[in-house]
C-alpha positions, 0 to 999 in steps of 0.5 A: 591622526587619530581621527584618519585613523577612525575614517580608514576603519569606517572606510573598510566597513563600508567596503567590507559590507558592500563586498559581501552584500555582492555574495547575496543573490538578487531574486530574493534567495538565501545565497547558497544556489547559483546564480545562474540556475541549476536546471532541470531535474535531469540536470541535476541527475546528469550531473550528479551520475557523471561529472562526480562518479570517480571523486572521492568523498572526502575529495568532494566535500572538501573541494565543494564545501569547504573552500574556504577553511573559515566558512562556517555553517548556519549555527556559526560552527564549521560544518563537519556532517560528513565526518560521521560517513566517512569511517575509518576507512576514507579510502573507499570511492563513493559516488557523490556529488557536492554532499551526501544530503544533495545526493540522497534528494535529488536522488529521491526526485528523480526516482519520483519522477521515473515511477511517475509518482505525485511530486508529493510523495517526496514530503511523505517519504522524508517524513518517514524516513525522519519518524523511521530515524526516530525510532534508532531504525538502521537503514542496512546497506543491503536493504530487505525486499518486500516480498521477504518483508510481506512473507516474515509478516505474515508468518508471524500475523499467521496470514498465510492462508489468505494468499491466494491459489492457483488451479489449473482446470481443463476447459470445454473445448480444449485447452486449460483454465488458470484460476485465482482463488481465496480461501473463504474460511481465512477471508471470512475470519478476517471480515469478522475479525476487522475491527471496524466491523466486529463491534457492530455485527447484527448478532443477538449476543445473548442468543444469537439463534434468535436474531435481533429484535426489530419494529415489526412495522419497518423493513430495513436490513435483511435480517428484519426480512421474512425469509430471513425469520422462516431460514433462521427458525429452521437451520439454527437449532441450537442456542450457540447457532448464528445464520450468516447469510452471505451477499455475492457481487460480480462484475467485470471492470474493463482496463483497456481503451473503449472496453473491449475486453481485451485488458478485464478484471472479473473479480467474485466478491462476498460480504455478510448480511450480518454486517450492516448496510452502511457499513457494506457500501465500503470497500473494505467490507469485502472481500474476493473469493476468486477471478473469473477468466476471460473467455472471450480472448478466444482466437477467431479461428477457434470461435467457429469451432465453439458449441452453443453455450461453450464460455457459460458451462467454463464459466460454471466450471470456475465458478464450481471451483471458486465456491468449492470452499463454501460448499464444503462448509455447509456440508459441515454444517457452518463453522465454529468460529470465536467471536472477541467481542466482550458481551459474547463473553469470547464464546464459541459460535457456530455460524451457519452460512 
């Protein structure tokens, strides 16, 4: 009896194991996704936005998740994530499908997918979202915009003066001109005060009205060039005085098809000789001064009526306006301008442009 008794039980093992090896899917996955697939992302969306839109959360989860009163989780516990959502008032209809972590990532995939955004994407913001929960941060309901974002910081970093203007100039042959413009003095301090460039500037520190010493025999940067020395001994009078000549660059960059110029960007572009040329081949060593309009969006009835070198004097006439601000400063005489660097003691500098 006893030994029937030990074949009945073996019995039941060996059915009980076959039952359950019949739960494990037979591509090779973990068992948790449907055999017959899930689709595609839209699929999933579709699926998501309407067949669960008017479920209750708490009817979701309990309907999809917990079946089975002894299912258990990976770490053998019951699952219970969703009780931390719910609150205390569970009544409140949010649209869901299966659970919330489904909802969120499939959710995400879809918003990649819509922005046309590289699939990539999706690990870097998990990943911030993760660093982000980390520090304790408190993602609202409301969440904060970006332009309140960008306006709050740059109040507190004092950036405000860096963003740009727009001023409307009457043109040659009618019409008006809308120009974007920087202000050069915050666009200057910020190149000086860039932590990559600041440390290496060429500046005699110790007197910078006498520029750097260098081999004679050897021509490299602008500052070992004749000019240079003739410009120097001549407009910087004083010990505190730094000639910082400034290197313009211009140039029109087509975004439509074929370069038409229907779709141009002509941005004015500035950096310092005193910033070295390795370092003035990057781009962030620049920075703009203005945009240059396109003058060539003209309608044809109005080319006819055109006066020889009309779009070159509304070119001057911006450009009159995008250098406005570094006209004023040399009237001035330069500006004072604070170095940080530690071997110039945090002293004053009048930097002559």
């Amino acid at each position: 009896m006893d030994e029937d008794d030990d074949n009945s039980d073996d019995d039941k093992t060996i059915e009980w194991e076959e039952e359950s090896s019949k739960s494990v899917s037979s591509n090779g996955d973990d068992g948790n996704t449907p055999s017959e697939g899930i689709g595609n992302l839209d699929d999933l969306v579709n699926g998501i936005d309407n067949d669960f839109d008017d479920t209750l959360l708490s009817t979701t989860l309990n309907e999809y998740n917990f079946n089975d009163d002894n299912s258990v989780n990976n770490s053998g516990t019951a699952e219970s994530d969703y009780d931390s959502s719910l609150g205390s008032d569970s009544t409140v209809p949010i649209p869901i499908g299966g659970n919330a972590a489904m909802r969120a990532q499939v959710s995400l995939l879809h918003l990649l997918e819509q922005s046309y955004l590289p699939i990539r994407m999706y690990d870097k913001i998990m990943d911030w979202a993760s660093e982000a929960n980390s520090y304790n941060y408190d993602f609202p309901t409301t969440p904060v915009r970006r332009s309140t974002v960008l306006n709050q910081y740059s109040t507190r970093f004092q950036m405000h003066e860096m963003h740009s203007k727009q001023t409307v100039i009457p043109l040659e042959g009618g019409g008006l001109g809308h120009i974007t413009h920087f202000n050069f003095e915050a666009m200057l301090n910020s190149l000086l005060s860039d932590p990559r460039i600041r440390d290496i500037l060429i500046v005699n520190w110790d007197n910078p009205s006498k520029g750097v010493r260098q081999d004679p025999s050897h021509v490299s940067d602008v500052h070992t060039a004749k000019w240079f020395f003739q410009t120097q001994k001549r407009m910087c009078t004083e010990p505190d005085h730094l000639l910082c000549p400034i290197i313009l660059a211009c140039d029109r960059a087509h975004c439509d098809e074929g370069g038409k110029s229907r779709l141009s960007l002509e941005p004015m572009l500035f950096t310092l000789a005193i910033i070295p040329q390795e370092l003035r081949t990057q781009p962030w060593a620049w920075r703009p001064l203005g945009y240059l309009n396109n003058l060539h969006l003209a309608p044809s009835s109005e080319s006819s009526t055109q006066l020889r070198g009309q779009n070159i004097r509304n070119t001057h006439r911006m450009l009159r306006l995008i250098f406005a601000d570094i006209h004023h400063l040399q009237k001035a005489g330069g500006i004072i301008k604070t170095f940080l660097k530690s071997s110039s003691n945090g002293s004053d500098v009048t930097v002559t442009l």
